[in-house]
N, C-alpha and C positions, 0 to 999 in steps of 0.2 A: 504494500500500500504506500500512499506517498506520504512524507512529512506532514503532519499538522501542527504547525509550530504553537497555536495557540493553545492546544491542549496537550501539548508537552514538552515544549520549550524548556519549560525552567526547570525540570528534572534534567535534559539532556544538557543543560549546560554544565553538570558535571560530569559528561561524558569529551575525554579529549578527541572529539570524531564531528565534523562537517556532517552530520550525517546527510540523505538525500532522500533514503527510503528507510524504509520496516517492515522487513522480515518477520511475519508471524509464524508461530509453532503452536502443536496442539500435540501434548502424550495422553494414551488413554492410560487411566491407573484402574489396576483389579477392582473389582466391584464390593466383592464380597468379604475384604481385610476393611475399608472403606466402613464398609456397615456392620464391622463387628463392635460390640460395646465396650471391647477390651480396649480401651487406648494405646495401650501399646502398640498393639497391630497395626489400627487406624494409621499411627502416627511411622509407623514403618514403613508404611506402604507411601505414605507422602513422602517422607523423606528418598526413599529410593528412586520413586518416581520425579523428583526433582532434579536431583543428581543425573539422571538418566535426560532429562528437559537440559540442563546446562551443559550435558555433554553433546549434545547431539548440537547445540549452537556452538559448541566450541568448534567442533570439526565442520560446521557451515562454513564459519571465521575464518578455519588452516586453510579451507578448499581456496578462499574467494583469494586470500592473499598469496596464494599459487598462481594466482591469474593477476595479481599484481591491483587487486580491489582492498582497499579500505573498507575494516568491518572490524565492529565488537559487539560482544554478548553480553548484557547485565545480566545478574545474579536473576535466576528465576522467582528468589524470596529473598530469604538472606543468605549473606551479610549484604545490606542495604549503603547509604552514605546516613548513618543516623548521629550525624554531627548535628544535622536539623531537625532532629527528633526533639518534639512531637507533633512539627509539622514536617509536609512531605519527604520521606525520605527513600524512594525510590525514582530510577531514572527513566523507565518509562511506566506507564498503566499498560499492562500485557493484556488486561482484560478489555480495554480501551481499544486498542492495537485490535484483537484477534475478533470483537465484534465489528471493527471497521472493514478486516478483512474476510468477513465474511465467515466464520469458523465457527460462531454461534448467536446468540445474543442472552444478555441478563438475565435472569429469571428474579423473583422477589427476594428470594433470599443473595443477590448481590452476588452471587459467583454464576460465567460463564457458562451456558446449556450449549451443547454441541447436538448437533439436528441427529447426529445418529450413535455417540458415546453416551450423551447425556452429561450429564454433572458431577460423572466420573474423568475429571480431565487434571491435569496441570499444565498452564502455559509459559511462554517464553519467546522472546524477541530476539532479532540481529538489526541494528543498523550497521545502516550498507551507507558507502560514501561514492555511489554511480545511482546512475539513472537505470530502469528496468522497462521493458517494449511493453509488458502487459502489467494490469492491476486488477486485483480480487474487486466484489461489491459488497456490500453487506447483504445478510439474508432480507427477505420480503415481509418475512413471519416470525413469531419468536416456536421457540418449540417446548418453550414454558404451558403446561398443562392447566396452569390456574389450580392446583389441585389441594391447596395449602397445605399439604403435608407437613412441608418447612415449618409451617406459624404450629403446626399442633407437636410438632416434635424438639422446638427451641425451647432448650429448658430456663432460658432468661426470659423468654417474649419479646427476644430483641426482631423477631419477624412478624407486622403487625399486618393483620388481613386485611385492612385497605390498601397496605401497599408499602405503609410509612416502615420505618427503620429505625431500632436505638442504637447508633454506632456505642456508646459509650457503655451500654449491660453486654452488648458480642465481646468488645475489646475486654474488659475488664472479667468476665469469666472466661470465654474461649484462650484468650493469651495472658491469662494471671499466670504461668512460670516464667515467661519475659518480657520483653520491654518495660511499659509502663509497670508490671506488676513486679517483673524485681527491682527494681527502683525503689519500691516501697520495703521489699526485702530487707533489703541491705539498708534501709535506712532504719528501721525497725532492730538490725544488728547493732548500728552505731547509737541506737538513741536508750538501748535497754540496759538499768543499772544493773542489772544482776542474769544469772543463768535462770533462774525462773523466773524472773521480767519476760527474757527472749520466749522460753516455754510458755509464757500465755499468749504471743503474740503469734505463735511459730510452732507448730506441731513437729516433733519426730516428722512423723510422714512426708509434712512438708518440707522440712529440710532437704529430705531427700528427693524429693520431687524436682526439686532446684538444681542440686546436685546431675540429674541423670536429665534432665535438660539441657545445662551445660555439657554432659557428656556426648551423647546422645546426638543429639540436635533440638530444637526447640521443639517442645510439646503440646497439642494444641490439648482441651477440656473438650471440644464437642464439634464436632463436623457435622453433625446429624442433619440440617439440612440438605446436605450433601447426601448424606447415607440414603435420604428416603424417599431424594427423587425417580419419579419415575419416569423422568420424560428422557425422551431419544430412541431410537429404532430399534438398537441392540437394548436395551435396557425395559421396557415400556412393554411389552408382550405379557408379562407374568401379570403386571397390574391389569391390564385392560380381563385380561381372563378370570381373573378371581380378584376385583379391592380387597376383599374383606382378610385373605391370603396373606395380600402383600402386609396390609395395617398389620398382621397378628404375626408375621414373623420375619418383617425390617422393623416395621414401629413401634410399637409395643415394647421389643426387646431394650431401646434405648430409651424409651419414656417413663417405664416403669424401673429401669435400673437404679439402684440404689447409689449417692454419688454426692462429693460435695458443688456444692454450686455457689460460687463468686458473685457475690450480689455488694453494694454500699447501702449504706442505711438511708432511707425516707426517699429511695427511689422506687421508679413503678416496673424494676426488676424485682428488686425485692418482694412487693406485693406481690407478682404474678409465678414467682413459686411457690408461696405459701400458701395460695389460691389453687395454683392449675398443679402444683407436684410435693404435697405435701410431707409427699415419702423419700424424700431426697432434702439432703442437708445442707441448710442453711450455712456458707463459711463468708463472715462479717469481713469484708476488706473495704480498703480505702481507694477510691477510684483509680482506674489506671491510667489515665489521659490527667495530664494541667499546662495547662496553658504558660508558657516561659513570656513570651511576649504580647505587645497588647494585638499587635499584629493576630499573633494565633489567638487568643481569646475572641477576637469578635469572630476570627473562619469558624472555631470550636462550638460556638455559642450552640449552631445548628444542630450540631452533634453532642451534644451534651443535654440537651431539652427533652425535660420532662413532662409530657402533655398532661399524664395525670395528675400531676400536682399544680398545674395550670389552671383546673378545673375553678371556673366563677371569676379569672384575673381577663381584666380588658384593660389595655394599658398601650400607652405608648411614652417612649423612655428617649431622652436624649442624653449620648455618654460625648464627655468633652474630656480627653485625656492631655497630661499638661506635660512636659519635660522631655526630653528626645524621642519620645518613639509617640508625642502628641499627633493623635487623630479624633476622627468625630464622627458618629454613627449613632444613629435610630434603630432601637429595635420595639418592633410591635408584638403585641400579645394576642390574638382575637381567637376565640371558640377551641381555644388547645392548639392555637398553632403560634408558629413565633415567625418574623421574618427582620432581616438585619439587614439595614442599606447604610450605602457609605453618606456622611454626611448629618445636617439635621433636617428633617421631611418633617411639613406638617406641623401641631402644635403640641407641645411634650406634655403630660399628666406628670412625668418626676424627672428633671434633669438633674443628672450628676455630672458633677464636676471634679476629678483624678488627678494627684499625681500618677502617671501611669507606673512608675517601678513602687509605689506603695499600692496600689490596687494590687499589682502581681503577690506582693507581699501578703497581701491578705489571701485572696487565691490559693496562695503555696501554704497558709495558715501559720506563720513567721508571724504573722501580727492580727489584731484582730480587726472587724469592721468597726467596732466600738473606738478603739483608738483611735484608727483612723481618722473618725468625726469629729472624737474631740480634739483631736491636732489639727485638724481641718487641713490632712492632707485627701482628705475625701469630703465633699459640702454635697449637700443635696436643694433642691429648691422645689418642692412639691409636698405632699403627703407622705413622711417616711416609711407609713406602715407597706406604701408600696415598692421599696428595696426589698423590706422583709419579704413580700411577696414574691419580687424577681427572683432573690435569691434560693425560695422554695423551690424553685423552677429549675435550679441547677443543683443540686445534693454535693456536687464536690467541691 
């Protein structure tokens, strides 16, 4: 396919490559390691099937610079460039790529449908530094089933059957052994006085969890959207012959699995395990995403909103950040949704007014919102019962 600079420019500038094009890749991964509720397995069969995705761009790479062609392969997952972690830290969107080129499109649960693999796939890219005679199209049709398997088998409810998505309940239980969740590890390490400090914060088990993730490779907690798709050609046959089959021996086995589950307090993951999987264990952590700059705090906003605790707030907010990384944005509230434009829109119900590296400070919980006020490195000009509000709206 050809360059889009606008939808991934700024990842490829850290790639040292003029790129021209993008070479998409698609590996099928077993199906049935995939959908076992052992993680281990699950997480085996990803790992090899990636490895196997970056080898096969590696030797695309050896072929093309035999022929005297510029080309590189990023990482199909990790290692990423997460100097700019926990904003973007990949160089290109593979899944971006391989629905331009025609190789699938999204399904609700945000991972890749291939029309005839299904959503047992891992992808992977080549920029190329030539020009190529032909180019893929995208598909016509997605070969997403509608089926919501994904929403009834997410054991956070980070897949909501209208459509919407809680990035911040996936990241924060599916990837609590790294990035953002060992972050909080290790900082849980540094901040506990004693060896049973650490033991209440930090189970045996988990230690070791950490452990054989570092070993290992990174471990994901639940693919199960994955697991229980049924859409694609080779895949999709069993379901259409018996639903009830497939529910009672892909679904079920991971729904009903006994397991801890990564939720933060007074979010509406939280609620929706207590609600829809009451037999699966509650384990209290501290979000896995925070916002380093004021930059990522307003991109994060989206991904970190809580509809449910949105419920009866109609608001609109003007945030005025003051000190180098000063900017100014609206965010709106209305019927559980939230929207963030740059700038101030319209007439504000609570303006704030920020030092922006004391706002992060508060954020990062270094200091409190209360301080803040009364140093008046934070001023508000509205009703302040609605900060307290806003801030229901974010748990981390």
């Amino acid at each position: 396919m050809s360059l889009d600079l606008d939808e991934h420019g700024a990842g490829l500038a850290a790639a040292p490559l003029d790129a021209a094009e993008l070479l998409a890749l698609v590996l099928r991964m077993n199906r049935e390691p995939v959908r076992s509720p052992a993680r281990s397995v699950a997480n085996l069969e990803f790992h090899r099937t990636g490895h196997e995705v970056d080898e096969v761009a590696r030797r695309i790479v050896r072929r093309l610079e035999r022929h005297g062609i510029r080309a590189l392969n990023p990482a199909m997952a990790f290692p990423m460039e997460m100097e700019r972690f926990p904003e973007r830290g990949w160089i290109v969107s593979h899944k971006r790529v391989a629905e331009a080129a025609g190789l699938g499109k999204m399904g609700i649960h945000r991972s890749l449908i291939h029309p005839r693999f299904g959503s047992f796939v891992l992808l992977g890219t080549v920029l190329i530094a030539a020009r190529v005679s032909s180019y893929a199209e995208p598909l016509d049709s997605s070969p997403c089933l509608e089926c919501k398997l994904c929403v009834a088998a997410c054991p956070v409810g980070a897949i909501k059957p209208d459509g919407a998505f809680d990035f911040s309940a996936c990241l924060t239980h599916n990837y609590q052994q790294f990035m953002g969740g060992f972050v909080n590890f290790v900082e849980d390490v540094v901040s506990s006085r004693s060896l049973g400090d650490f033991r209440a914060k930090q189970s045996y088990a988990e230690t070791v969890q950490r452990w054989q993730s570092l070993s290992y490779g990174p471990n994901y907690n639940a693919a199960y959207c994955l697991a229980v798709c049924p859409a694609g050609d080779d895949v999709v046959g069993p379901y259409r012959a018996d639903k009830r089959v497939h529910r009672r021996t892909i679904v079920d086995p991971l729904t009903q699995r006994s397991e801890n589950v990564y939720v933060s307090r007074n979010t509406d993951a939280a609620d929706h395990v207590a609600r829809r999987f009451p037999h699966k264990r509650i384990q209290w952590v501290r979000p896995s995403a925070r916002a380093t700059t004021i930059k990522g705090f307003l991109f994060g906003m989206p991904l970190g909103f809580q509809p449910g605790k949105a419920a009866g707030l109609e608001a609109t907010y003007h945030f005025k950040f003051t000190g180098p990384q000063a900017a100014e944005a609206t965010v709106a509230i209305r019927n559980r949704r939230l929207e963030v434009l740059e700038g101030h829109v319209g007439e504000a119900d609570l303006t704030v007014i920020a030092d922006g590296a004391a706002w992060l400070r508060v954020l990062a919980k270094e200091s409190s919102m209360l301080r803040a006020l009364l140093t008046r490195a934070v001023r508000v000009k509205g009703p302040i019962r609605l900060l307290a509000a806003f801030g229901k709206c974010f748990p981390a």
